[in-house]
N, C-alpha and C positions, 0 to 999 in steps of 0.2 A: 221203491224197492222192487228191485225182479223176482217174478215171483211165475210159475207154469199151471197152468189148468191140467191138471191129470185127467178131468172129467167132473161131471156134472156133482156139485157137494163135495168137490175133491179138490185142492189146494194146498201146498207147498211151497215151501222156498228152492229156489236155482241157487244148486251147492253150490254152484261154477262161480259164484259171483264176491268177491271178497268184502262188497259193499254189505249185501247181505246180512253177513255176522256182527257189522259192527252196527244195524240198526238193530239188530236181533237182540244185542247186549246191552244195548240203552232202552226197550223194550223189555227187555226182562228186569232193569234196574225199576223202570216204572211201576210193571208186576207188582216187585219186592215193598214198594215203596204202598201202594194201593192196599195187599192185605196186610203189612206192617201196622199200617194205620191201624186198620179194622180191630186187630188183637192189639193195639192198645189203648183204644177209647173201649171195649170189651172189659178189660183190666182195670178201669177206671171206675166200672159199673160193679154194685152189691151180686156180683151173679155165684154158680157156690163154686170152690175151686176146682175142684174134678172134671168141672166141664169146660170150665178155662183150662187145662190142662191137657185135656183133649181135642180142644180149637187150636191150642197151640201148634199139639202135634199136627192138627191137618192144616193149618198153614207154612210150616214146614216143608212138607210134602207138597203141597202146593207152588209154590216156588222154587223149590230144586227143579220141577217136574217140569217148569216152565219151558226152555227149549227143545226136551223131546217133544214134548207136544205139538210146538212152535212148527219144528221141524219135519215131525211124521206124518203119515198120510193123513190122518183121521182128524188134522183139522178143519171146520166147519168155514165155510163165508162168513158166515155171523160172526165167528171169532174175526178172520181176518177183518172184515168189512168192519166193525165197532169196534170189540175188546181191543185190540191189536193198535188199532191208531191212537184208543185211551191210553193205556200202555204207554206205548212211543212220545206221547205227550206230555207223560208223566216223567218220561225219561231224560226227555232232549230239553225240557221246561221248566214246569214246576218243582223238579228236586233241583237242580242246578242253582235255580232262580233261590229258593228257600235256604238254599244253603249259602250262597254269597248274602245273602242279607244276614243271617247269624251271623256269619263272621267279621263281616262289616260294622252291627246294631252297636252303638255308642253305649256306655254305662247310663243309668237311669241316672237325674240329679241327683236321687236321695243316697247315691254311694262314694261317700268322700276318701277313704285310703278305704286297704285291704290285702293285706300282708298273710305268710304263710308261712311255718313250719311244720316240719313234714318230722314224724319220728318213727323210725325202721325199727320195728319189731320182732322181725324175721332175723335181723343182725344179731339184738340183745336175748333172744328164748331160742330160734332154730324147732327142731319140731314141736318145742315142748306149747308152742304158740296155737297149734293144730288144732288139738284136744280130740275128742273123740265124737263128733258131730256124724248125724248120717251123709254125709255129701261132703266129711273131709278131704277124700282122693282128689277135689277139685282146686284146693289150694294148693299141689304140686305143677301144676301146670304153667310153662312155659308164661313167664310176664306177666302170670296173675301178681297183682299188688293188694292182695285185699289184708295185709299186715302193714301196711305202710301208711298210718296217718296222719292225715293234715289238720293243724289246728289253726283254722284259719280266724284271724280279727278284724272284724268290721268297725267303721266306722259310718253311719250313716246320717243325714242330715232329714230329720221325718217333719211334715208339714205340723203344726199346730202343735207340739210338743211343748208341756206344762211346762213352764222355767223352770220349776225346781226337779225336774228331771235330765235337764244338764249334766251331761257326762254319765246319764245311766247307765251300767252295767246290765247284760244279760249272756249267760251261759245259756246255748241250745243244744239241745243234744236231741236223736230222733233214731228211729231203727235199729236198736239193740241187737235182737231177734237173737236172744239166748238160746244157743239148742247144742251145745257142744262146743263149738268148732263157731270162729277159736275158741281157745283155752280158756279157762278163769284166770290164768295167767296175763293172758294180753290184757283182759278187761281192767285188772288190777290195775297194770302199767297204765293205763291209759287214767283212769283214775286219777292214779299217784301224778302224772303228767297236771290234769286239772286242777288238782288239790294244790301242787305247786304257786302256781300261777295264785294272781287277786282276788281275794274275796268278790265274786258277783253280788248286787244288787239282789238280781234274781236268778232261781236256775227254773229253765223250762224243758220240758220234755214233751215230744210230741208224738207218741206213740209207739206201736209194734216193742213189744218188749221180750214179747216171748213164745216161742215155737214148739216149746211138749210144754205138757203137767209137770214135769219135774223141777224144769229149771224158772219157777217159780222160787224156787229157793234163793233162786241169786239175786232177787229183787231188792229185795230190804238193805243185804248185806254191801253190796254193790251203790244201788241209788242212794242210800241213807247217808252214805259218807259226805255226801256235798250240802255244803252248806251257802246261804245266803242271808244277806243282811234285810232284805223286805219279804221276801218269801218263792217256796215252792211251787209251781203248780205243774200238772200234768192232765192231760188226756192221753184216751187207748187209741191203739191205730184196728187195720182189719185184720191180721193176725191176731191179735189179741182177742176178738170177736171167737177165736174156735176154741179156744183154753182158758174157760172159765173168767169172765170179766169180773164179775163180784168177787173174787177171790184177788184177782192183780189191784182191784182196786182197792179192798183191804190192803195189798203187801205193798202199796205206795201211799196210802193215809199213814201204815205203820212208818214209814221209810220218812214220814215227814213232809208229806207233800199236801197241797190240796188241788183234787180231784177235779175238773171241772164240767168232765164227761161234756154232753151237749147242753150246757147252760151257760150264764153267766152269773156274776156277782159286781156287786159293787165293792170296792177296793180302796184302801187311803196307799199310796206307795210315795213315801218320799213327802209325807204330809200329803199330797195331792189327792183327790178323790178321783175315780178311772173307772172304766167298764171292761171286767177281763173275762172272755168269751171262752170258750172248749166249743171246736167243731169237730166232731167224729164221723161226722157223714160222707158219703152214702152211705155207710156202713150201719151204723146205727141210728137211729131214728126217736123219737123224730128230732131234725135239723132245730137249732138253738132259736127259742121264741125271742124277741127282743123287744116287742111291743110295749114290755113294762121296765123296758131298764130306762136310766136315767139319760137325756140329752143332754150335748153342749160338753161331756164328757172327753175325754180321750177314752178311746177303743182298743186294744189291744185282744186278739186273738190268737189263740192256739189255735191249728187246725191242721189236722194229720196231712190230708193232701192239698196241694197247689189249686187244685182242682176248684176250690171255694175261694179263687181273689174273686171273680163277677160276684155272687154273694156279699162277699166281704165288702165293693164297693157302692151295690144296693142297700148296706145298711150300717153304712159311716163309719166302717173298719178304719184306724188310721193305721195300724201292726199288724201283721199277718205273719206265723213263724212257720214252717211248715218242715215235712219230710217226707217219706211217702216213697218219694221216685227213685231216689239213690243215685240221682246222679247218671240214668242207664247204666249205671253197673259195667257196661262196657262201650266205651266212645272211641271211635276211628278217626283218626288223623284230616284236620279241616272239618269234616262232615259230622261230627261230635257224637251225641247219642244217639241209637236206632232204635232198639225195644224201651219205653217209657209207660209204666200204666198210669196212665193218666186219657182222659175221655178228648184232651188237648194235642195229645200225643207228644213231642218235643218242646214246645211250646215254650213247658217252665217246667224245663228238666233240674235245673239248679241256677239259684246265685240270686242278684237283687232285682227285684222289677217293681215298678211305678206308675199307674193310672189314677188320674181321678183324686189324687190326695189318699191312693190307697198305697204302699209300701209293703210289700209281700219279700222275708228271704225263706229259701226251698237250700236245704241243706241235704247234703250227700247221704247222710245217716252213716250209722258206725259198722254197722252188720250187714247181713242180709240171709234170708234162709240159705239159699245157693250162694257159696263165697267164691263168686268168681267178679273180679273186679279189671277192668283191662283200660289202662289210661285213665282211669276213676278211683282217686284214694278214699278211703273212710272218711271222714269229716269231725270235727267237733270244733264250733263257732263259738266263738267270743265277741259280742257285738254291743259297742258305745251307740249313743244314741245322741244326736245334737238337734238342735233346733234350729232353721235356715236365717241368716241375718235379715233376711225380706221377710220374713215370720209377723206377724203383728203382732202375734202371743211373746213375741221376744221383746219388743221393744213398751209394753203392758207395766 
């Protein structure tokens, strides 16, 4: 790139040069790409949110601020000389590179169909969908879709699954985050949507339920409605950590659930005896001991974030249900999610993935505090469970 010595420690770009701008632009995508990370392996971590909210803001500023900088006198050699060619690396390289392998990466074995319906809520309520949330103004905004959800059905084929779990059912659902907006309206409809549909086997919940003190209220009335033929469970997400945990976890034992915070139990589902885990970590502590639960079991885990498949596959997780990331909440055409809190960063923004005999789904969740949704519908999963015909536990 051409570039002129104004003088000693003094370094610019040659406007004259039309090459310039366009290394200057994949350098700044680098940039973007470098502190993006940063604020969401941050986001990933127990830290308190005001200060995540404040790192946000200054990577923001950080990255807009990029080609003034670039540009003006007052950048250093050191930047050129290092940060600059990092950058540039980052830009012409490694995002490129990471992003034609997502969109390339083949479905994991363990996902045999997976079908979608999407139900427009915005058509059927119109404002009445809004409600009165602090951050409602944000659901007017051009292409937001966060009324429009997908009830998506899995079918997956999971290693070592007990015969008589064949054709298991589970409803997942994850990311509530009641605070107004939307409406109890929507939440209903969507309800009533679930309730429709077949009795699950199981329903799971995987955290974040609620964003003030108040709308605790909606827990009972809301969750309680669903029903299942083997049973409830739930763990809390980290929202749920700022608004009274002992209190949500009352208003979901009341709601008919059991609780499994960071523990495990032993379980008969389906006649079959299991090991069903609750991981709420980082967040709450400490992480789920497993030293005395039973081996040679099926594993099956709740765990708020993605963040815990390595965990999950150091300690012979076969199910991993999760929510957490929402999907990025906002995905860009080819290049999918960009803000992900997760310490992974996009990694396991959403859908099915497979290591190790471990089977992890990451679901969109229904809400989010901020309801701004763009190329990212709400979610609520329906997932059959099969056992692989090369299974030895099949042919048993």
């Amino acid at each position: 790139m051409t570039t002129v010595f104004a003088g000693v420690g003094d370094l610019r770009f040659d406007t004259g040069q039309p090459s310039a701008y366009l290394f200057l632009l994949a350098a700044w995508v680098g940039h973007a790409c470098i502190w993006t990370a940063t604020l969401n392996h941050l986001y990933g971590l127990p830290i308190r949110k005001p200060i995540l909210k404040l790192y946000r803001l200054f990577v923001a500023i950080v990255i807009l601020a990029f080609p003034a900088v670039m540009i003006g006198w007052f950048t250093s050699p050191l930047v050129m000389c290092c940060y600059y060619p990092l950058c540039l690396g980052f830009g012409l390289f490694v995002f490129p590179t990471i992003t034609v392998y997502r969109v390339l990466r083949t479905p994991p074995p363990a996902l045999l169909t997976q079908k979608t319906e999407t139900l427009d809520l915005w058509q059927q309520f119109g404002d009445a969908a809004i409600g009165d949330g602090k951050h409602r103004w944000a659901t007017r905004l051009p292409f937001n879709c966060v009324f429009r959800v997908d009830f998506t059905e899995l079918t997956l084929a999971v290693p070592k699954l007990p015969p008589a779990w064949e054709g298991l059912s589970i409803l997942l659902l994850s990311d509530l985050h009641f605070h107004g907006t939307p409406s109890r309206a929507f939440f209903d409809a969507v309800f009533d949507k679930m309730l429709a549909g077949p009795q699950p086997d199981l329903v799971i919940l995987a955290g974040d339920f609620v964003d003030t003190d108040e709308h605790h209220a909606w827990v009972e009335p809301l969750l309680g409605r669903l029903t299942a033929k083997e049973g409830k469970y739930a763990i809390l997400g980290n929202h749920d950590k700022h608004h009274d945990p002992e209190r949500l976890q009352k208003d979901l034992t009341d709601a008919g659930y059991v609780v499994l915070r960071n523990g495990w139990r032993d379980a008969t589902i389906r006649g079959e005896r299991c090991v069903l885990i609750g991981h709420e970590g980082p967040w709450f502590r400490p992480e789920p001991d497993l030293s005395q639960a039973p081996t040679g079991l099926f594993r099956l885990c709740i765990s708020h974030t993605p963040d815990n498949f390595y965990w999950g596959q150091q300690n012979g997780v076969n199910l991993m249900l999760c929510g957490h990331v929402h999907g990025g909440q906002i995905r860009v055409p080819v290049i999918g999610s960009i803000f992900v809190p997760s310490v992974y960063g996009r990694r396991f923004d959403m859908g099915v993935f497979e290591q190790n005999e471990t089977v992890m789904v990451v679901g969109r969740g229904l809400s989010g505090k901020e309801p701004l949704r763009f190329r990212c519908h709400p979610q609520v999963m329906r997932i059959t469970l099969q056992a692989r015909p090369t299974d030895p536990g099949v042919l048993a």
